[in-house]
C-alpha positions in Angstrom: 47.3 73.3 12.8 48.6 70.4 11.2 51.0 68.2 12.6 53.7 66.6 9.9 55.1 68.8 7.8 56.8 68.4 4.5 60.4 71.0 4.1 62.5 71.2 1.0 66.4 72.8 2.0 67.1 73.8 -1.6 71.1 73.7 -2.0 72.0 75.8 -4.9 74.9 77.6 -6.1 74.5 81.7 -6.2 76.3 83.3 -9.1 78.2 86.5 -7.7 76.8 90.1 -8.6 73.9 87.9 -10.5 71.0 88.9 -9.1 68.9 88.4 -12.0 70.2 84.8 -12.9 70.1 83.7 -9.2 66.0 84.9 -8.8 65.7 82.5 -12.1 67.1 79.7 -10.5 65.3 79.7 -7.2 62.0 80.4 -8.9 62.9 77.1 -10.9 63.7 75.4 -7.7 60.3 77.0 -5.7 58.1 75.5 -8.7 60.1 71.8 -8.3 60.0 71.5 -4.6 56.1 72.6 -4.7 55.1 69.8 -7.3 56.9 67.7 -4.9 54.6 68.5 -2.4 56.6 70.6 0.0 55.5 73.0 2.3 58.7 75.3 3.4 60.7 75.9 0.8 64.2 76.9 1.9 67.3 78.9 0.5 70.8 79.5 1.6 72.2 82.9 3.0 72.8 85.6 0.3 70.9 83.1 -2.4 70.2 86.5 -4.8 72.9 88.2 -4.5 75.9 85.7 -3.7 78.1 86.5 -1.0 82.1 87.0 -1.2 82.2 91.1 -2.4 85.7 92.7 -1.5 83.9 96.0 -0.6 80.5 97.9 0.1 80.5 99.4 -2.6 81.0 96.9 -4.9 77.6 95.2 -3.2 75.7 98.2 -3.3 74.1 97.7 -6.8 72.6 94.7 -5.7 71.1 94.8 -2.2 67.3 95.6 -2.1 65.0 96.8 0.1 62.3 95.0 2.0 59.5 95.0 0.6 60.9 94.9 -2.9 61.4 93.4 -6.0 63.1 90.3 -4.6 59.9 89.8 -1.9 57.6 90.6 -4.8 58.5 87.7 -6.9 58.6 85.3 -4.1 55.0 86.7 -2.6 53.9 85.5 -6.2 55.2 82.0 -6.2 53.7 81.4 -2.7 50.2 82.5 -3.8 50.5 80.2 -6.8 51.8 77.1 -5.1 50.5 77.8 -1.6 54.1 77.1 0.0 55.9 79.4 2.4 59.2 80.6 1.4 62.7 81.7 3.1 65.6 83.1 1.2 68.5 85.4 1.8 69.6 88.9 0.2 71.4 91.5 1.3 69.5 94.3 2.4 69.2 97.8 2.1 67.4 100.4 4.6 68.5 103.8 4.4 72.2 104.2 5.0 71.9 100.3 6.8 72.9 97.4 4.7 72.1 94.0 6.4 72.9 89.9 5.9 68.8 89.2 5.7 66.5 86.3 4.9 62.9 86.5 4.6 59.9 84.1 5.3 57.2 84.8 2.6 53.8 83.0 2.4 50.8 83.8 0.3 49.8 87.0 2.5 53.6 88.3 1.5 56.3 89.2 4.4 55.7 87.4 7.3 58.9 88.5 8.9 62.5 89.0 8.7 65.4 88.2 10.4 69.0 90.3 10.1 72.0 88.3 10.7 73.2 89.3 13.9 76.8 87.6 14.4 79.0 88.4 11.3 82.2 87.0 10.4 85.2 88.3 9.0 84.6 86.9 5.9 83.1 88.3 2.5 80.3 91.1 2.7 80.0 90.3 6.4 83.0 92.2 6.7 81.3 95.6 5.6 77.9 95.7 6.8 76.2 96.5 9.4 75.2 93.8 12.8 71.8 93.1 13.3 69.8 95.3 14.7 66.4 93.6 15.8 65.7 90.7 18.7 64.8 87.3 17.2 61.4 86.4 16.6 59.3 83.6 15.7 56.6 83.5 13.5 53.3 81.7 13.7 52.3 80.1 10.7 49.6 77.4 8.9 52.4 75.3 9.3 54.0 75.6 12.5 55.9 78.4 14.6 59.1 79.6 12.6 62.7 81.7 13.6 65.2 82.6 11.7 68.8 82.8 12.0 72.1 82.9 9.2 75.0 80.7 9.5 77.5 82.3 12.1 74.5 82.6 14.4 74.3 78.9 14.5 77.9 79.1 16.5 75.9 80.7 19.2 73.8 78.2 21.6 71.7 81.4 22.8 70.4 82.1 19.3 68.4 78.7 18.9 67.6 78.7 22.9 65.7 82.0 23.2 63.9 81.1 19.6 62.6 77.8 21.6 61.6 79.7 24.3 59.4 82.0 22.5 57.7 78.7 20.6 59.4 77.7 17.8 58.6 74.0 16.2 61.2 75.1 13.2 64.2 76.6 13.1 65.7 77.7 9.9 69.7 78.4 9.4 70.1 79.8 5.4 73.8 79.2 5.4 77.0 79.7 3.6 78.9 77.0 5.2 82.9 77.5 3.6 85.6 74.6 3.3 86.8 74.0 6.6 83.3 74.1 8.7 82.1 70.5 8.4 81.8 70.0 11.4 79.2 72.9 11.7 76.8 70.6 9.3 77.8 67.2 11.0 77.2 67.9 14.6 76.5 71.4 16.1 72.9 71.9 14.3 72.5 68.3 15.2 73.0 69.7 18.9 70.9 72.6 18.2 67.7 70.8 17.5 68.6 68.1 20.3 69.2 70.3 22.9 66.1 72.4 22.4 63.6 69.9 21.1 63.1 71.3 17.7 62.6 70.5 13.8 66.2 72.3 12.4 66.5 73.3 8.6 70.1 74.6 7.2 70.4 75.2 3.9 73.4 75.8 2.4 75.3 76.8 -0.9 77.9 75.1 -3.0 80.8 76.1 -5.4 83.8 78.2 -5.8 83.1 82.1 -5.3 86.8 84.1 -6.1 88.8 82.7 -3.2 86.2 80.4 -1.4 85.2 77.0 -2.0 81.6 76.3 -0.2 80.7 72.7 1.1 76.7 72.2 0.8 76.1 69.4 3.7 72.0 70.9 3.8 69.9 68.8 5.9 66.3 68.3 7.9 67.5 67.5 11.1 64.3 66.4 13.5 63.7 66.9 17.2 65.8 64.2 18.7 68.8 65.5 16.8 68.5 63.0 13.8 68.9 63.8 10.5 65.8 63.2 8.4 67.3 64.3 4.8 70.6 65.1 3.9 72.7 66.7 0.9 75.4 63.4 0.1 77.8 66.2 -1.9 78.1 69.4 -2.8 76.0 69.6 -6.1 73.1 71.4 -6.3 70.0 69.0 -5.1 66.8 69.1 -3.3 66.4 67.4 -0.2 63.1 66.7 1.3 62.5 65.7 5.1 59.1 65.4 7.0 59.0 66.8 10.4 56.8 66.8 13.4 55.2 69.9 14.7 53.8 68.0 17.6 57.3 66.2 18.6 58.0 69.6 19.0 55.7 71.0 21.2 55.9 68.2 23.5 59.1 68.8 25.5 58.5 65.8 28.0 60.7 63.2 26.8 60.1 59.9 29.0 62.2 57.2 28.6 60.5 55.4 31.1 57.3 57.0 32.7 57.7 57.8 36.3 61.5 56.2 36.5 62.9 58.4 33.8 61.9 61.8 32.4 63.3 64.7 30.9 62.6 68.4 30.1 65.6 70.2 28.3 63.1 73.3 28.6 61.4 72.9 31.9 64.4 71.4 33.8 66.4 74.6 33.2 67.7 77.0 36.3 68.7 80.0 35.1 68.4 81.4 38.5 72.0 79.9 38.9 73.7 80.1 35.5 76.9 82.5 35.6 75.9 86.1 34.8 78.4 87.2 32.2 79.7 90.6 31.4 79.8 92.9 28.4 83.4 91.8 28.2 82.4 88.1 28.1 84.2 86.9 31.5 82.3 85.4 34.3 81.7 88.1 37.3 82.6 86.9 40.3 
C-alpha cells in the first residue's frame, strides 16, 4: 500500500447531447494528468453525456450501459497509463436510467456508484433514485467511495463511507450558480469531520438555462484544501494526499492532555432515532 498519493480533479466543460466530443476530451485530459504523474484521475457528474435535458426521452439516445462502450474506452486508458479513473454518465439498465459514475483501473470496473439524492434540476428530474448501498472500494492506491453532488448535502453519505474504510472520497459534481458555498465550506466539513482525503470535481459553462461554477478541489484530512480550481475554466488541478493521515483517526493535540477521535468518540447509542417522515420520535 502506498502512503501519498497523487489526484488530478479534471474540471471540464461537457457539451450537451455530445457524447462523442465529450469521450475526446476526457481521454485528452486522462493522457495529460497521467504524464503529470497522477494516480486518480477525476471527472465531474454526467462528464459524457452533459447534464440539463428537459425530458427522458430526449436523454435516452445517450445513456449507456455498464459495462459498455464508455467503460471500454476508459478500461483502455487505465491499462496504458496505469492510473485509476472516475467519471460520470448516465446510465441505462433495463427500463432503469440512473445519475452514475464509475471507478475504472487497469483490471476494468471496479465499482459503481448511482446517485442516490436527486434534485429537481435537469435529468435528475426524470430518472430513477439510486438503488444500491454505498460502497468503498479497495484499491493499489487506497480505499475509494463514491458519491454525486446532491449527496454531498447529506452528512450520512460521507459518514457511513468512513465507517466502512474509506481514505478517499470522491464527489463528480455539477455544482450550478448559486451553490458556492457547497465548494467553499461543506466538503471542507465533509473531509474534516470524518478524517478523510475529499475530491470534487466539477464542471463549468453555460448549459441552455444554467450557468455552472467549477470551484474543483483536493481537500485533505484536516479539512484543508491542498489544490484548488481559481475560476471557472477548464484546468487541471493536482493535490497529494495522505493515505495514512487517513487511517489514523487519533488526532492528539497534546498526548495524554488532549485527544480526539471523530470516529471512535461517537455514541450512536443516544443519537435521535428519526422517522420515515423525517421528525424526531419522541
Amino acid at each position: 500500500m502506498v502512503d501519498t498519493i497523487k489526484i488530478a480533479a479534471v474540471q471540464i466543460e461537457p457539451k450537451l447531447m455530445q457524447n462523442k466530443n465529450n469521450l475526446d476530451n476526457i481521454i485528452s485530459n486522462i493522457k495529460t494528468a497521467a504524464a503529470a504523474g497522477a494516480q486518480l484521475v477525476v471527472f465531474p457528474e454526467c462528464a459524457l453525456t452533459g447534464y440539463m435535458f428537459t425530458s427522458l426521452d430526449e436523454a435516452l439516445p445517450y445513456m449507456e450501459t455498464i459495462p459498455g462502450l464508455f467503460t471500454d474506452e476508459l478500461t483502455k486508458q487505465a491499462e496504458d497509463l496505469n492510473v485509476y479513473i472516475i467519471a460520470g454518465l448516465l446510465e441505462k439498465d433495463g427500463d432503469k436510467h440512473f445519475n452514475t459514475s464509475v471507478l475504472i483501473g487497469q483490471e476494468g470496473i471496479i465499482g459503481k456508484y448511482r446517485k442516490i439524492h436527486l434534485p429537481f434540476l435537469g435529468i435528475d428530474r426524470f430518472i430513477d433514485k439510486g438503488d444500491q448501498p454505498f460502497k468503498v472500494y479497495k484499491t493499489a492506491i487506497g480505499n475509494i467511495g463514491m458519491h454525486i453532488c446532491y449527496d454531498c448535502n447529506f452528512p450520512e453519505c460521507a459518514r457511513v463511507m468512513a465507517l466502512l474504510g474509506a481514505d478517499i472520497l470522491v464527489l463528480p459534481t455539477n455544482w450550478p450558480q448559486g451553490r458556492q458555498r457547497i465548494a467553499e465550506h461543506v466538503v471542507l466539513c465533509r473531509a474534516y469531520e470524518n478524517k478523510v482525503n475529499f475530491v470534487a470535481a466539477n464542471r463549468i459553462g453555460i448549459e441552455r438555462n444554467a450557468k455552472f461554477i467549477g470551484l474543483s478541489r483536493i481537500i485533505d484530512t484536516r479539512g484543508d484544501i491542498v489544490a484548488a480550481a481559481l475560476d471557472d475554466g477548464e484546468q487541471i488541478v493536482y493535490g497529494h494526499v495522505s493515505i495514512t493521515e487517513a487511517r489514523q483517526k487519533q488526532v492528539i493535540f497534546k498526548a495524554g492532555e488532549f485527544e480526539i477521535n471523530l470516529i471512535a468518540d461517537r455514541r450512536p447509542e443516544f443519537y435521535v432515532t428519526i422517522t420515515d417522515k423525517g421528525r424526531p420520535t419522541e
